[in-house]
RODO-2510 file (C-alpha; in nm, 4 decimals, decimal comma):
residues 171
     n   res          X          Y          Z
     1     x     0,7843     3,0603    -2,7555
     2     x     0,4361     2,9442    -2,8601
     3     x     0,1968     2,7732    -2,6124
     4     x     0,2299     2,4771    -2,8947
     5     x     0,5880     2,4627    -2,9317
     6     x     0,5767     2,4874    -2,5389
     7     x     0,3694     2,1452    -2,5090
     8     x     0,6017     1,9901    -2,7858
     9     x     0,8680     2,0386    -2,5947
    10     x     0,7497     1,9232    -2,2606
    11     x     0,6100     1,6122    -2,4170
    12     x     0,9430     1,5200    -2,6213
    13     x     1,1165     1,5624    -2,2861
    14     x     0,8198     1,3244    -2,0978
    15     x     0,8657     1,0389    -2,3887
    16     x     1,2481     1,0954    -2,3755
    17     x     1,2621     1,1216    -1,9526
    18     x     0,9940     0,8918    -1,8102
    19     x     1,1184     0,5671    -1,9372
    20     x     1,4666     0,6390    -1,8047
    21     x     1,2121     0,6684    -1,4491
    22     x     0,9695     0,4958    -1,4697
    23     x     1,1981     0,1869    -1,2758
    24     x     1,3067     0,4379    -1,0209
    25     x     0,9601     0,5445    -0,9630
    26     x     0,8364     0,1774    -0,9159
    27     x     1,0927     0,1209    -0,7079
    28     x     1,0200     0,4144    -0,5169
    29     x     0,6612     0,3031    -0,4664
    30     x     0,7627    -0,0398    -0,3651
    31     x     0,9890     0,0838    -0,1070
    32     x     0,7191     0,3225     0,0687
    33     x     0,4046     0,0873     0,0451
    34     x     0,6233    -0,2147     0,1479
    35     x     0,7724    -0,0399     0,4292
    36     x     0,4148     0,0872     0,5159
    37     x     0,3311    -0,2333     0,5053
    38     x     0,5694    -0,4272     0,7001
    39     x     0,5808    -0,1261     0,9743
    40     x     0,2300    -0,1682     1,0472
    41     x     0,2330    -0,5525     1,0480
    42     x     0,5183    -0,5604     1,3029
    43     x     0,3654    -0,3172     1,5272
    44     x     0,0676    -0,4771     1,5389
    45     x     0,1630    -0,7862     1,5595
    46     x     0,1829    -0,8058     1,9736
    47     x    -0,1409    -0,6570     1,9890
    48     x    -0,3975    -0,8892     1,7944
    49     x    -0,6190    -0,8429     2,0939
    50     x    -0,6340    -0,4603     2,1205
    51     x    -0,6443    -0,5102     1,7164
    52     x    -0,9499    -0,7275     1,7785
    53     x    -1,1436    -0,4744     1,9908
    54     x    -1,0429    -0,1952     1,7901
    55     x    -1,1690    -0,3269     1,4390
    56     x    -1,4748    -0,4171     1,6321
    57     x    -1,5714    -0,0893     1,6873
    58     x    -1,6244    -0,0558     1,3232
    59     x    -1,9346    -0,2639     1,3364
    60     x    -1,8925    -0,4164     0,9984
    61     x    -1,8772    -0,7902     1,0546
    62     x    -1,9761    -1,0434     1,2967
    63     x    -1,7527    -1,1107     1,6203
    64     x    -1,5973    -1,4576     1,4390
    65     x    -1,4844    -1,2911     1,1119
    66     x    -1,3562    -1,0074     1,2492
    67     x    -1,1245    -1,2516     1,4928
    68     x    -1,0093    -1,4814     1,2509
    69     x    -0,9229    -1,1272     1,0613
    70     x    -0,7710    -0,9683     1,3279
    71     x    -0,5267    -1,2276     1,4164
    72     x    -0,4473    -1,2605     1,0276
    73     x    -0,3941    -0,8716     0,9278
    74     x    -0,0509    -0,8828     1,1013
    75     x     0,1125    -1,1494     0,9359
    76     x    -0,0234    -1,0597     0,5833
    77     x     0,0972    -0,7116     0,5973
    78     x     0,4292    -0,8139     0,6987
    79     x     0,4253    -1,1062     0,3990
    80     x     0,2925    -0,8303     0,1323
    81     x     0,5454    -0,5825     0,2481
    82     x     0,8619    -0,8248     0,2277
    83     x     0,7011    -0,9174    -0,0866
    84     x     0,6730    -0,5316    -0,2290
    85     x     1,0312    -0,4521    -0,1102
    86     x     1,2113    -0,7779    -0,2262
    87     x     1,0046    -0,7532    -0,5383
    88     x     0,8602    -1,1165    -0,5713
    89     x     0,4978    -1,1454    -0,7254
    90     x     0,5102    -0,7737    -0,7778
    91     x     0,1745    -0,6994    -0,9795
    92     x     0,0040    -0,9945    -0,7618
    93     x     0,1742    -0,8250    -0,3692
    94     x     0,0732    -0,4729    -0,5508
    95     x    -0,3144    -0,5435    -0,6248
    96     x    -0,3564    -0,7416    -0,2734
    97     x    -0,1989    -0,5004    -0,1051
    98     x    -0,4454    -0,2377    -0,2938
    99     x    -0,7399    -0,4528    -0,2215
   100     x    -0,6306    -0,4694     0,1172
   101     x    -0,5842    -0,1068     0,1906
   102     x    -0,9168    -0,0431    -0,0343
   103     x    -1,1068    -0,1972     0,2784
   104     x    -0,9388    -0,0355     0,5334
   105     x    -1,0318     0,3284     0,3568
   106     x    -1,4018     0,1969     0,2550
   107     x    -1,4450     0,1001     0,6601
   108     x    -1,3386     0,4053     0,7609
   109     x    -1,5501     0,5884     0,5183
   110     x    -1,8350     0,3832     0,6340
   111     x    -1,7351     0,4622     0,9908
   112     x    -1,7723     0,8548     0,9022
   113     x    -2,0429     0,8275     0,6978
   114     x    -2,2489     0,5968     0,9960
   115     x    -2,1164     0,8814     1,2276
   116     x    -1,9312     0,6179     1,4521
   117     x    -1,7224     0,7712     1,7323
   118     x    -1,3733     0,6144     1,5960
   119     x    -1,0958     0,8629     1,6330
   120     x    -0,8200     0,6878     1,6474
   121     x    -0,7143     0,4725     1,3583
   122     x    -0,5514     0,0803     1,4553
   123     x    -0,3550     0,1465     1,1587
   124     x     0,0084     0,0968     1,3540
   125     x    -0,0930     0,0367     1,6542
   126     x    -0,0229     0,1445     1,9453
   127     x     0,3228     0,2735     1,8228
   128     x     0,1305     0,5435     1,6000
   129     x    -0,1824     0,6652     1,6879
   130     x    -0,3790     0,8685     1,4012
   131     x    -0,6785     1,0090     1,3252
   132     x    -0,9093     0,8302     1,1435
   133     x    -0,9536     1,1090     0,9073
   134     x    -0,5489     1,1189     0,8768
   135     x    -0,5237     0,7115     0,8038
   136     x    -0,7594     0,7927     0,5173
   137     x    -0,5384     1,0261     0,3450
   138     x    -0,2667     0,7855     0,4036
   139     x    -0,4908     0,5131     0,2677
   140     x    -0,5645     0,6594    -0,0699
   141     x    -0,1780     0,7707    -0,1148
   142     x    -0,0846     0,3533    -0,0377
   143     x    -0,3897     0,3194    -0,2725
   144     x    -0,2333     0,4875    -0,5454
   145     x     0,1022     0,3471    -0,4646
   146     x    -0,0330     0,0369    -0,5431
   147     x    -0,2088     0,1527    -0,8990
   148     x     0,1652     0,2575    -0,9785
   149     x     0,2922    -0,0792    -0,9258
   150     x     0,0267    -0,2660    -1,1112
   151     x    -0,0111    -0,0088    -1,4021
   152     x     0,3748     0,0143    -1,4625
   153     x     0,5389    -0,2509    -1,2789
   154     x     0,8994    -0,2363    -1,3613
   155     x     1,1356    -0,5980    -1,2270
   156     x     1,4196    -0,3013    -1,1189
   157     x     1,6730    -0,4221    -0,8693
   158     x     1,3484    -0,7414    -0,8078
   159     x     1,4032    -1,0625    -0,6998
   160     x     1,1219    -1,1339    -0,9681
   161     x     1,4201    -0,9945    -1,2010
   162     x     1,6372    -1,2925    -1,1749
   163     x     1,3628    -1,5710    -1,1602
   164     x     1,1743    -1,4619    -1,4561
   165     x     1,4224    -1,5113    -1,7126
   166     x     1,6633    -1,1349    -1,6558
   167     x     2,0016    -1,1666    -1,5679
   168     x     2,0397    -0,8764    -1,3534
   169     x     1,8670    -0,7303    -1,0638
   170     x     1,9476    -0,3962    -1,2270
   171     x     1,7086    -0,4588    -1,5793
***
């Protein structure tokens, strides 16, 4: 078998496979940046205060933004998470939840970059402490989650599914 005939085959089998996945896939990616999402808003939800101090330390933003941000990060998460999982607004929940985890990797970045001494992450919590240089990784991954979701949002098993004019959870 030819190099040629080699690509021809594995490109009959990607047109032929990926639409049968692409919904699984989405789904997939809606599970694991919802559930991302929702875990972090719940555990952080307690501890807006140690949240406050914490995203201080990143010296981006005055004292009153980064209040009125820290006491609202908790209960967005949690709302773009349920969102992402029960599948309402799913290209609008997917690109706010990627603009929202774009600023957490771009302060952390700056946080490196300025040579801050932030080693642990208030990414969830108290109930999961990680290194900033770890929450990054995880950033871009939830990052690219969310590019999935936006580029090839699929309604699969959504309650978009049934609003939007499907009859089936399951189209």
């Amino acid at each position: 078998m030819t190099r040629r005939s080699a690509d021809a085959i594995i490109n009959v089998a990607g047109k032929l496979i990926w639409p049968f996945l692409r919904p699984y896939f989405t789904l997939f990616s809606r599970a694991a940046l919802g559930g991302i999402l929702l875990f972090a808003g719940i555990v952080k939800l307690p501890h807006v205060d140690t949240l406050l101090w914490e995203v201080v330390q990143y010296d981006l933003l005055p004292y009153g933004p980064v209040s009125i941000y820290s006491h609202a990060l908790p209960p967005v998460e949690i709302a773009l998470g349920s969102f992402l999982i029960l599948g309402v607004l799913l290209k609008l929940s997917a690109s706010l939840s990627g603009l929202l985890v774009l600023s957490f990797a771009i302060a952390k970045i700056s946080a490196l970059v300025r040579g801050l001494d932030i080693e642990v992450c208030p990414c969830f919590g108290p109930a999961v402490p990680l290194l900033a240089v770890h929450s990054l990784a995880i950033d871009l991954v939830m990052l690219a989650l969310a590019l999935q979701i936006v580029i090839f949002g699929s309604r699969f098993f959504s309650i978009d599914a049934l609003f939007l004019g499907k009859t089936s959870l399951y189209r």
